[in-house]
LUMTI-851335 format. One record per residue (C-alpha): residue in three letters; x, y, z; residue number from 1. Coordinates in steps of 0.5 Angstrom, whole numbers. Example, Ala and Ser with C-alpha at 12.3 -4.5 7.8 and 13.67 -1.06 7.14 Angstrom:
2
{'Ala',{25,-9,16},1} {'Ser',{27,-2,14},2} 
END
This chain:
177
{'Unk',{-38,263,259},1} {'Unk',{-37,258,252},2} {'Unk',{-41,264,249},3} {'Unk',{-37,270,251},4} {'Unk',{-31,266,249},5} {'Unk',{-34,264,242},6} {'Unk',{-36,272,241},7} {'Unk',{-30,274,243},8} {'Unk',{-26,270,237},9} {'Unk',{-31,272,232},10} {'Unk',{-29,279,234},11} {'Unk',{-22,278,234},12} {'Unk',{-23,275,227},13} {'Unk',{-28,281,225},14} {'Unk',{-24,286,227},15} {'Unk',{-17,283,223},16} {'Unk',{-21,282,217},17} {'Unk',{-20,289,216},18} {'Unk',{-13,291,214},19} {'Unk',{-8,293,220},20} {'Unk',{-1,293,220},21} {'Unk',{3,288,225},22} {'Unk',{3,293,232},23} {'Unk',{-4,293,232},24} {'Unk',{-6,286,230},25} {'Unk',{-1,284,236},26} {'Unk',{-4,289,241},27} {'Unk',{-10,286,239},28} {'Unk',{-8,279,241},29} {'Unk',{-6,280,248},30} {'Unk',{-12,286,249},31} {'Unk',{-17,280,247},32} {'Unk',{-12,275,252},33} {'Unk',{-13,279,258},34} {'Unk',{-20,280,256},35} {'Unk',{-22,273,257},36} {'Unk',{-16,270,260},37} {'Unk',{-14,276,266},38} {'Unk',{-7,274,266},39} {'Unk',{-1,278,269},40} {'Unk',{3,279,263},41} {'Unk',{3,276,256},42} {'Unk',{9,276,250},43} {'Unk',{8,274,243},44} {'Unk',{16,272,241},45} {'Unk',{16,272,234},46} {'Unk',{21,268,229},47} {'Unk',{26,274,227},48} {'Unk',{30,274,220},49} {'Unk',{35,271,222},50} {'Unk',{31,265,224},51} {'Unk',{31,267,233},52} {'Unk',{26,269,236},53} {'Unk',{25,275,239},54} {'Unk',{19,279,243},55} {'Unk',{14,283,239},56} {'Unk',{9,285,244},57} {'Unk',{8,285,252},58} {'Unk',{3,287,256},59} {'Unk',{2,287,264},60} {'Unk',{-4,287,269},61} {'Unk',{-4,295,271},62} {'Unk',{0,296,276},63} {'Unk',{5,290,274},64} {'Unk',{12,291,272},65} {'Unk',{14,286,266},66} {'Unk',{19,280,269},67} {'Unk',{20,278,262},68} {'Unk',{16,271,260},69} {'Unk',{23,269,255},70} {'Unk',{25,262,256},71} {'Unk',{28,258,251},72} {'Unk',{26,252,254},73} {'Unk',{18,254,254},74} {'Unk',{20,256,246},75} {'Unk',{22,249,245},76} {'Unk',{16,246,248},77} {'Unk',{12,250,244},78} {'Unk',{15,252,238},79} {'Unk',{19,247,236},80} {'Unk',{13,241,238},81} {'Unk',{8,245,236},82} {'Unk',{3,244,240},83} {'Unk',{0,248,247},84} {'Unk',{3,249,253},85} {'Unk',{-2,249,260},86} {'Unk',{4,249,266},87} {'Unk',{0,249,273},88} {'Unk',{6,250,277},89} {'Unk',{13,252,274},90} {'Unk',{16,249,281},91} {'Unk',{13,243,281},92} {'Unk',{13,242,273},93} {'Unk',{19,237,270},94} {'Unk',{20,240,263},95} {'Unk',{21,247,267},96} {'Unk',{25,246,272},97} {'Unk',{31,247,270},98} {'Unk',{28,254,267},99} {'Unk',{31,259,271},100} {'Unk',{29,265,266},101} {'Unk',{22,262,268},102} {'Unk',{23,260,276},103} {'Unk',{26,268,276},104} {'Unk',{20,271,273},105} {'Unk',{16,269,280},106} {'Unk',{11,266,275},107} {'Unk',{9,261,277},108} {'Unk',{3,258,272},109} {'Unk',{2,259,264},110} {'Unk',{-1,258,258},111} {'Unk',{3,259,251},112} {'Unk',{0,257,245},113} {'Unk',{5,257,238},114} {'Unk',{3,262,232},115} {'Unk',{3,256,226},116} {'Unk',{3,257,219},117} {'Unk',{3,252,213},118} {'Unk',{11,253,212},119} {'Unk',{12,253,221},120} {'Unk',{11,257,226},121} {'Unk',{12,264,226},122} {'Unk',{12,264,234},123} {'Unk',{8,263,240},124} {'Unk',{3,267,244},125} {'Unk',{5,266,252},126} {'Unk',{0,268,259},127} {'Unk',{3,268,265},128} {'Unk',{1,268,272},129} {'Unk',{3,268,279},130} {'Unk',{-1,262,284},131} {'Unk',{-3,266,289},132} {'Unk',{-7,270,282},133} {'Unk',{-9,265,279},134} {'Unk',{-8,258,276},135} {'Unk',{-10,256,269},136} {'Unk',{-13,251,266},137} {'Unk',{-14,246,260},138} {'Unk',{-20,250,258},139} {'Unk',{-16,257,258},140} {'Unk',{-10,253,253},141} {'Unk',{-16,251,248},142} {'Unk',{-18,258,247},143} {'Unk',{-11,262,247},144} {'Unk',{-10,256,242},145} {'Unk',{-15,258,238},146} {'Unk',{-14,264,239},147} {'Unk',{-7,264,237},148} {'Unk',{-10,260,230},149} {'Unk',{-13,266,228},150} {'Unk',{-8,270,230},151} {'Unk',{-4,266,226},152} {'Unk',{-7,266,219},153} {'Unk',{-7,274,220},154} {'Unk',{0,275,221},155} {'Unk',{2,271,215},156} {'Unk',{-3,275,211},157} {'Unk',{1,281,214},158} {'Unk',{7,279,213},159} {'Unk',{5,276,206},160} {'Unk',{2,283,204},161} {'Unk',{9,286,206},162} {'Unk',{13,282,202},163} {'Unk',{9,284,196},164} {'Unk',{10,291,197},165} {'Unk',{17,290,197},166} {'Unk',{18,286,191},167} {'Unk',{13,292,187},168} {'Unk',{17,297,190},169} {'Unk',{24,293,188},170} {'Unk',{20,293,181},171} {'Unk',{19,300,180},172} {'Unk',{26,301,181},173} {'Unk',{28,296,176},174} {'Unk',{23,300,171},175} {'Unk',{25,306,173},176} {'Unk',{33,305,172},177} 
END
């Protein structure tokens, strides 16, 4: 199992190695998550301009209808502290049981992980899904976690490489006027 986990971070980082705009990468993200981890549904919420964070992919379990993974209070714990979040039952978890966006989702069981970059976090990756479905567990949190790293350095570059050819477009302007 360590192996296939392993190879399939080597494959996430082989396949971001090559240049993919911000659609793909996260569509990558979450297909590798449920490849390996068989949650119900996923969200990557990234920080917006505005400094908000906003969801910027989701995924479902085929023949699910998305119930949304959005909770300030699961932002807060992982964004905010930086640091990975494995959460066994929502119901019965102290730092969630005042979260009533998770409560109403039905997800009973999640794993998010923050999308850290040397200036903050860009976001979070979060997995979610019901007891009756499966329960997660610490070895799940410690391999979004290292997943959610590599995707982290990817979206930076992403982003870096965006900011660059908008200041080059801003320079062409300026040189033509």
């Amino acid at each position: 199992r360590y192996v296939e986990r392993l190879h399939m971070l080597n494959e996430v980082h082989q396949a971001l190695a090559h240049s993919v705009e911000l659609d793909e990468l996260l569509a990558l993200i979450l297909e590798r998550s449920f490849d390996q981890l068989r949650p119900e549904e996923g969200a990557i919420f990234l920080r917006g301009p505005q400094g908000g964070f906003v969801q910027a992919a989701s995924r479902t379990a085929a023949g699910r209808a998305a119930t949304g993974l959005e909770s300030r209070s699961l932002l807060h714990e992982v964004v905010d502290k930086g640091q990975a979040a494995l959460v066994l039952d929502t119901v019965t978890d102290a730092r969630f049981h005042h979260a009533m966006s998770l409560m109403s989702s039905g997800m009973r069981s999640l794993v998010a992980a923050p999308l850290l970059a040397p200036d903050g976090a860009l976001g979070m990756i979060v997995l979610g899904s019901r007891l009756v479905v499966r329960q997660f567990v610490e070895e799940d949190m410690e391999l979004l976690a290292s997943l959610a790293s590599v995707a982290a350095l990817h979206l930076r570059n992403v982003r870096l490489a965006a900011e660059a050819a908008e200041r080059r477009r801003l320079e062409q302007e300026v040189a033509l006027a």
